[in-house]
C-alpha positions in Angstrom: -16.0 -13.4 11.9 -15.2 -12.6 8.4 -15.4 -14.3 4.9 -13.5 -13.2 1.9 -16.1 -13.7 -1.1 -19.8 -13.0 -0.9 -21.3 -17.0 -1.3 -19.6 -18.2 1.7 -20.5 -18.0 5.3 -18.8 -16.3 7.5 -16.2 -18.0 9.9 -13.4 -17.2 12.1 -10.4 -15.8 10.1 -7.2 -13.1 10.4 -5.7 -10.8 8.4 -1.9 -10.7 8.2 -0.6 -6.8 7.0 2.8 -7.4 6.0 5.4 -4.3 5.1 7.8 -5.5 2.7 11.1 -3.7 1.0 10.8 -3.0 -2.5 14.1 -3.3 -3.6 15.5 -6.9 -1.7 12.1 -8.0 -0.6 13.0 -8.5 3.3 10.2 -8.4 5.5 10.0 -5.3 7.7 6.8 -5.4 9.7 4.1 -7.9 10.4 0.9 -7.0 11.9 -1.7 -9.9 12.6 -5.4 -9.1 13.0 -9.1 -10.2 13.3 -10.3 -10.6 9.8 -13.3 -8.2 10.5 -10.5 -4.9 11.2 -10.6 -2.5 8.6 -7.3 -2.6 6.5 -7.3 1.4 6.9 -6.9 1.1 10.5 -3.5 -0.6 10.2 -1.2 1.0 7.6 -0.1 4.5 9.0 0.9 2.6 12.6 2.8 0.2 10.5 4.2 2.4 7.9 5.5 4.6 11.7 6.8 1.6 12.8 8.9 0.5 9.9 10.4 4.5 10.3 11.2 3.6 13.8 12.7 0.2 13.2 14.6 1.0 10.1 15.7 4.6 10.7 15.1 5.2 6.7 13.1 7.7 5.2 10.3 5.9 3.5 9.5 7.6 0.1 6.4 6.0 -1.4 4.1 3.3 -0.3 2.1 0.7 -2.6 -0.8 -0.7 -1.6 -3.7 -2.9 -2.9 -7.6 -1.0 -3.3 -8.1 -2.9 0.3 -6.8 0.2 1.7 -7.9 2.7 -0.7 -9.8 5.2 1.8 -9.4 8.6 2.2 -8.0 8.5 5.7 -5.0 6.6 4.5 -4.6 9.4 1.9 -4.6 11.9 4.0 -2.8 10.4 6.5 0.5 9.5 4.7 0.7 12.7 2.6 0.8 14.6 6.3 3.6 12.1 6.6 5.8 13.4 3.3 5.1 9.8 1.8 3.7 9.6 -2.0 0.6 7.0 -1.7 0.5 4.9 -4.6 -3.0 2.9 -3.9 -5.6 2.7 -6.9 -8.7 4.2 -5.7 -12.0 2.9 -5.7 -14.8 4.0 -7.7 -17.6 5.8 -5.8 -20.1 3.8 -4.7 -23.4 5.2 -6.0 -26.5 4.7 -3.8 -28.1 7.9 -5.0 -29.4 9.2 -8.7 -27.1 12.3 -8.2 -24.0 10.7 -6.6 -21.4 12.5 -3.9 -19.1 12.7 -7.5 -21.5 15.5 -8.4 -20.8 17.6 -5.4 -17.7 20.1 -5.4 -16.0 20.6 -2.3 -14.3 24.3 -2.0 -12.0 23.2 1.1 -10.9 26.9 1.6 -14.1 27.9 2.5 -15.4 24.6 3.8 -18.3 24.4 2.3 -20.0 22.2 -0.6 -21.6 22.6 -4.0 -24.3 20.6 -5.4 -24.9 20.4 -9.2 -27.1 23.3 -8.7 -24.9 25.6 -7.0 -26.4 25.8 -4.4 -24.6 25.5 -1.0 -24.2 22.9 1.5 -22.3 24.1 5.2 -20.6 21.9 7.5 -22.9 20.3 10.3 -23.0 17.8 12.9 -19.7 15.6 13.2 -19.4 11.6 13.0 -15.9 9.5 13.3 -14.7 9.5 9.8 -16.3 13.0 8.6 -19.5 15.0 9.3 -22.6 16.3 7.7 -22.7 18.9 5.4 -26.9 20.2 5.0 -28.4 22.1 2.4 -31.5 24.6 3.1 -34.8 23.6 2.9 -35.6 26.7 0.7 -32.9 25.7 -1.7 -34.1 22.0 -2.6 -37.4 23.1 -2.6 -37.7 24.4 -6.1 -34.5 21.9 -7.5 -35.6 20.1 -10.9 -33.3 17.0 -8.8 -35.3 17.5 -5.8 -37.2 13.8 -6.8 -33.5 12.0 -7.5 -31.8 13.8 -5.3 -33.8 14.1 -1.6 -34.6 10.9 0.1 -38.3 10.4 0.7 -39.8 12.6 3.0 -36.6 14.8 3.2 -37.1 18.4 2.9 -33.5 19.1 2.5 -29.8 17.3 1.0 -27.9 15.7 3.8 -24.4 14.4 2.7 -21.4 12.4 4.4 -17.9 14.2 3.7 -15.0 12.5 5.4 -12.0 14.4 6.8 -9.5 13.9 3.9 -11.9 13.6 0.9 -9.5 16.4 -0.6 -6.8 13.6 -0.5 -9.3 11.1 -1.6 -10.1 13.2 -4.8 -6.8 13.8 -5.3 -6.0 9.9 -5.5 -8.8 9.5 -8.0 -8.1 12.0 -9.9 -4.4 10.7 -9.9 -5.5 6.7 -10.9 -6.9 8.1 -14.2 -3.7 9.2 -15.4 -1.2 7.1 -13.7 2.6 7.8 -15.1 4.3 5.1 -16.7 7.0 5.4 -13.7 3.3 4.5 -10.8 2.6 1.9 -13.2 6.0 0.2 -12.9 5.7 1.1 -9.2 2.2 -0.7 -8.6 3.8 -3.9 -11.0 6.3 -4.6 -8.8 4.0 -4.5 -5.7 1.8 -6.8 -7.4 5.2 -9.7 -7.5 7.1 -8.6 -4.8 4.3 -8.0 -2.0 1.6 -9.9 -3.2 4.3 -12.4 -3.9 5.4 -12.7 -0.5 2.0 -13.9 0.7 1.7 -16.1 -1.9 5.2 -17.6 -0.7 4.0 -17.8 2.3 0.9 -19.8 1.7 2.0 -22.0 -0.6 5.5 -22.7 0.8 5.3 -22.5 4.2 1.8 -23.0 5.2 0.1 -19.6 6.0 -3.0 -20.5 3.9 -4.3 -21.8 7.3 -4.4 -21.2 11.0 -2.3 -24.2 12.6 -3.7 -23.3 15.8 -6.7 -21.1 16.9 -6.7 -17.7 18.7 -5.0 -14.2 17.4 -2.1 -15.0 20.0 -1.4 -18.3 18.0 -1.5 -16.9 14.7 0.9 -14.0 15.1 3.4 -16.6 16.0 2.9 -18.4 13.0 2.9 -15.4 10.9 6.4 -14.0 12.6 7.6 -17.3 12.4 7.0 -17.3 8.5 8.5 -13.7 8.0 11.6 -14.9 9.8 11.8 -17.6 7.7 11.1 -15.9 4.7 14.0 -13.1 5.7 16.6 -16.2 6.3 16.1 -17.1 3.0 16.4 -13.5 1.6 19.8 -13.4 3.7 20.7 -16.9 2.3 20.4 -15.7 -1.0 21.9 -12.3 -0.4 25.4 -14.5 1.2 25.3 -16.9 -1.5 25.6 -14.3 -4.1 28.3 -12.5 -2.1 30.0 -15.5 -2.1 29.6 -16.5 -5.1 31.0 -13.0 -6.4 34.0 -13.2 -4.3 34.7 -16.5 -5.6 34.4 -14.9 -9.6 36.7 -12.1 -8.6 39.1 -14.2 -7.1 39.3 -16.7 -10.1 39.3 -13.2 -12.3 42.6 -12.0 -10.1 44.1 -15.5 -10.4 44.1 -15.6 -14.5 44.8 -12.6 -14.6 48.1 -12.4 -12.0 49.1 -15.5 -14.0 49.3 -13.9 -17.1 51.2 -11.1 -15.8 53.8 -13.5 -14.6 54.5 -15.5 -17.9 54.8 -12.1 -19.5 57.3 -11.0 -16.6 58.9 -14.7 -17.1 59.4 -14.4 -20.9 60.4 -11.0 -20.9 62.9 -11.6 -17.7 64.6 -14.2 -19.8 64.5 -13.2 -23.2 66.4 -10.3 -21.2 68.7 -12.8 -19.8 69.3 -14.7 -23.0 70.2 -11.7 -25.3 72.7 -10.7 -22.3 
């Protein structure tokens, strides 16, 4: 159960994550899910798949803010791929917001905008728990923004690849002209795609219920959507061939009135 926009109910939907070529636009990988899976969850298996499948070394990825988290950061620059996904602005649920914290990830440890330190704690799934002292906060002009009520010290959530998450932010505020360009074209030719889908070939809705259903109707649209790319790609072949033959024709009949006019203004003068 999912909904896309915050005044609607929520209802049964999917997700379709789609891996598309940059440079022809053929469809590489379709993955169909519940529309309550986190986008972050699918990328780096698809983005491992299309290596598989394709045999090509994949150089940069584009992605929407959807799957702007720091796991997908620091999971594709392991890979040797450039991640070019704006990333989000911090959520602030705090007076003094994680933004204000510096993380030294040599020594693993965190610094609030006190200096005072914070050391690595109990772990969670995404991250763990980094704890200040109680001794520390106790004196803290911030101690009233900063401390939940009836907290004696700063508890605070660090995931595994914030460093990569920083790193992305830091990045978005001074995009190149060369990631802008990049991030344009992912806007028309992925974003594209889906729109062809759902408007030409009727992936705006489910024609049948159940996940099993809809991945048929969402590989069936990708292999659609690929014929036509090869259609096109023929047509233009074709359609070259045919120009460089007619070029080849003029051309070789020129040559022969030239060989004809010379050949007998030869003969004649003999």
């Amino acid at each position: 159960m999912a909904t896309s926009v915050r005044n609607r109910r929520l209802e049964p939907s999917y997700k379709q994550h789609t891996a598309v070529d940059d440079r022809v636009g053929v469809i590489l990988g379709v993955e169909v899910t519940t529309g309550e899976t986190n986008e972050g969850e699918i990328i780096e298996a698809q983005v491992d798949e299309v290596i598989s499948t394709t045999g090509a070394e994949i150089g940069v990825v584009t992605a929407d803010a959807g799957y702007a988290y720091a796991k997908v950061y620091g999971g594709l620059e392991r890979r040797g791929i450039d991640p070019l996904i704006p990333a989000k602005a911090e959520p602030i649920k705090s007076r003094v917001p994680l933004r204000r914290f510096r993380y030294d990830a040599r020594h693993d440890i965190l610094k609030c905008p006190k200096g005072r330190i914070l050391r690595p704690g109990r772990p969670i799934k995404h991250g763990r728990f980094f704890y200040s002292k109680a001794k520390d906060c106790a004196r803290c002009p911030l101690k009233s923004d900063c401390l939940s009520k009836g907290r004696g010290n700063k508890a605070v959530v660090v995931g595994h690849d914030y460093p990569a998450l920083l790193r992305a932010r830091r990045r978005r505020e001074r995009w190149s002209n060369e990631d802008r360009r990049l991030y344009q074209r992912h806007r028309w030719r992925s974003e594209g795609f889906h729109g062809e889908a759902k408007t030409w070939h009727g992936l705006a809705r489910a024609v049948r219920c159940g996940l099993g259903n809809m991945k048929i109707q969402a590989y069936l649209t990708a292999a659609a959507v690929n014929l036509k790319r090869l259609a096109a790609a023929f047509f233009a072949l074709l359609w070259f061939w045919i120009a460089h033959r007619s070029r080849l024709s003029i051309h070789g009949s020129n040559r022969s009135a030239v060989f004809d006019v010379w050949g007998q203004g030869q003969f004649e003068a003999v």
